[in-house]
N, C-alpha and C positions, 0 to 999 in steps of 0.2 A: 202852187206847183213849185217843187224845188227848181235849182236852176241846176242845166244841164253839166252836169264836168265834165267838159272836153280838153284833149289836146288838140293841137293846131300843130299840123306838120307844114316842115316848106323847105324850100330850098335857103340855103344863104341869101340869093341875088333876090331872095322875096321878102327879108328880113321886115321890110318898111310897112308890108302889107298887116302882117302878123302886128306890125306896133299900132299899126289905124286901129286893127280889131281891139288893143288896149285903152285905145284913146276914147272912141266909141264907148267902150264900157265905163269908162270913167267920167263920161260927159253925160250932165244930169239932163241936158236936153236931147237927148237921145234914145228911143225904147230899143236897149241892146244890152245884155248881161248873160254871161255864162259863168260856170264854176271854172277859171282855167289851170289846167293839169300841168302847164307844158313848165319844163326847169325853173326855179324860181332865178338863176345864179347861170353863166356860161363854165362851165368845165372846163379847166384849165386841164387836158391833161389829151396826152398823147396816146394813154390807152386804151384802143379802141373796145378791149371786153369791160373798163369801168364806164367809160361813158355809156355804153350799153346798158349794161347793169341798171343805171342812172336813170337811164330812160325809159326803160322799163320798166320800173316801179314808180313814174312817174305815169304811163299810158296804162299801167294796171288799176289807176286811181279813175282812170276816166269810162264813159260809156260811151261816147260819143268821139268822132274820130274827123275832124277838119283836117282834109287834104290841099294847102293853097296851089293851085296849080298854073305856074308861071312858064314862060319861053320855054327855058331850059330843063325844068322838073323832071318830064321822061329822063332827060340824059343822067340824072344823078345816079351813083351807084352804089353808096356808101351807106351812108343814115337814114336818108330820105325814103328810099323804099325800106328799109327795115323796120323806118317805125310802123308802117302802114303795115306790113306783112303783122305786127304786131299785132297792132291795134283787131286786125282782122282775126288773127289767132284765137285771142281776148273774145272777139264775139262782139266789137264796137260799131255801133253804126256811123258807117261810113259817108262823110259829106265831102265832095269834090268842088271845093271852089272854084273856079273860073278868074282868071286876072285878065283876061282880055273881053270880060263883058259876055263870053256866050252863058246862053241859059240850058245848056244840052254838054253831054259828052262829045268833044272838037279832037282834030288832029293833035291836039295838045295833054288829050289822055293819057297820062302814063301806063302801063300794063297794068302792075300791080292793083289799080282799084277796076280796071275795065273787066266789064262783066262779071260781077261782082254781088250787085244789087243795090249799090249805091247812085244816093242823087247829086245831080248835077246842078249848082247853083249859079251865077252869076257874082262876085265881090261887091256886095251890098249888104247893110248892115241889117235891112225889114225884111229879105229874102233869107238870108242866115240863118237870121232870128227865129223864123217863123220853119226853116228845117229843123233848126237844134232841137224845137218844141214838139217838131208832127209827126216827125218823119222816122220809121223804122227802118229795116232793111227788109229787101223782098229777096227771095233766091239766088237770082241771078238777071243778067241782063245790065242794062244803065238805063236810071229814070229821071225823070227830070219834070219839073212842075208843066202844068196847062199855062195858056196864057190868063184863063182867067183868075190864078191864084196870085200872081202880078197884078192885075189889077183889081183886085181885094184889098191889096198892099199898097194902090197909088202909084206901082212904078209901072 
């Protein structure tokens, strides 16, 4: 099976999050690998229609659409939902990370993916993994794994 190309949206304050999912993939003791789409390089530039641009034809690469969703994520107003409005445009499936451990759509749902038909995962590298691999979109609503698909997984 190829590996999925995803981007990985987030906020700034989730930057660290976004670099574990790097490090994970680069650690051989680890079952975790995706194609990742997201900027190779930080844009140095003020203009918001190039960095767009930029990012665009970076989420146009991917099929697959990692939303990390931290504290403040709803509040963003800038990037952060654009890429997602994006990604959704595109027709990417949508996966809602979780940074505070829930396994469901939390008060911490930003609009932009609620009811949508994306799932909801928890920030774990076997739960991820095992979305980026399974998981489609459904019409609408927010879905989110059984508990027994967790314990398939050992967590």
């Amino acid at each position: 099976m190829s590996l999925p190309r995803t981007f990985v949206g987030f906020s700034s304050d989730d930057i660290n999050y976004y670099r574990l999912m790097q490090a994970w993939k680069n650690n051989e003791h680890i079952d975790f690998n995706f194609t990742d789409c997201q900027l190779p390089d930080v844009i140095n530039s003020d203009n918001e229609a190039y960095v767009k641009s930029k990012c665009r034809e970076r989420i146009n690469m991917a099929g697959k659409f990692i939303q990390l969703i931290g504290e403040n994520t709803k509040y963003k107003r800038k990037y952060v939902p654009w890429e997602a409005e994006v990604a959704i445009e595109k027709g990417c499936t949508i996966i809602g990370v979780n940074l505070n451990g829930s396994r469901q759509s939390d008060d911490r749902c930003p609009s932009w993916i609620h009811d949508i038909g994306a799932i909801f995962v928890p920030f774990n590298a076997a739960i991820i993994k095992h979305a980026l691999e399974n998981y489609t979109m459904n019409k609408d609503d927010d879905y989110h794994y059984k508990s027994e698909i967790y314990t398939q997984l050992g967590l």
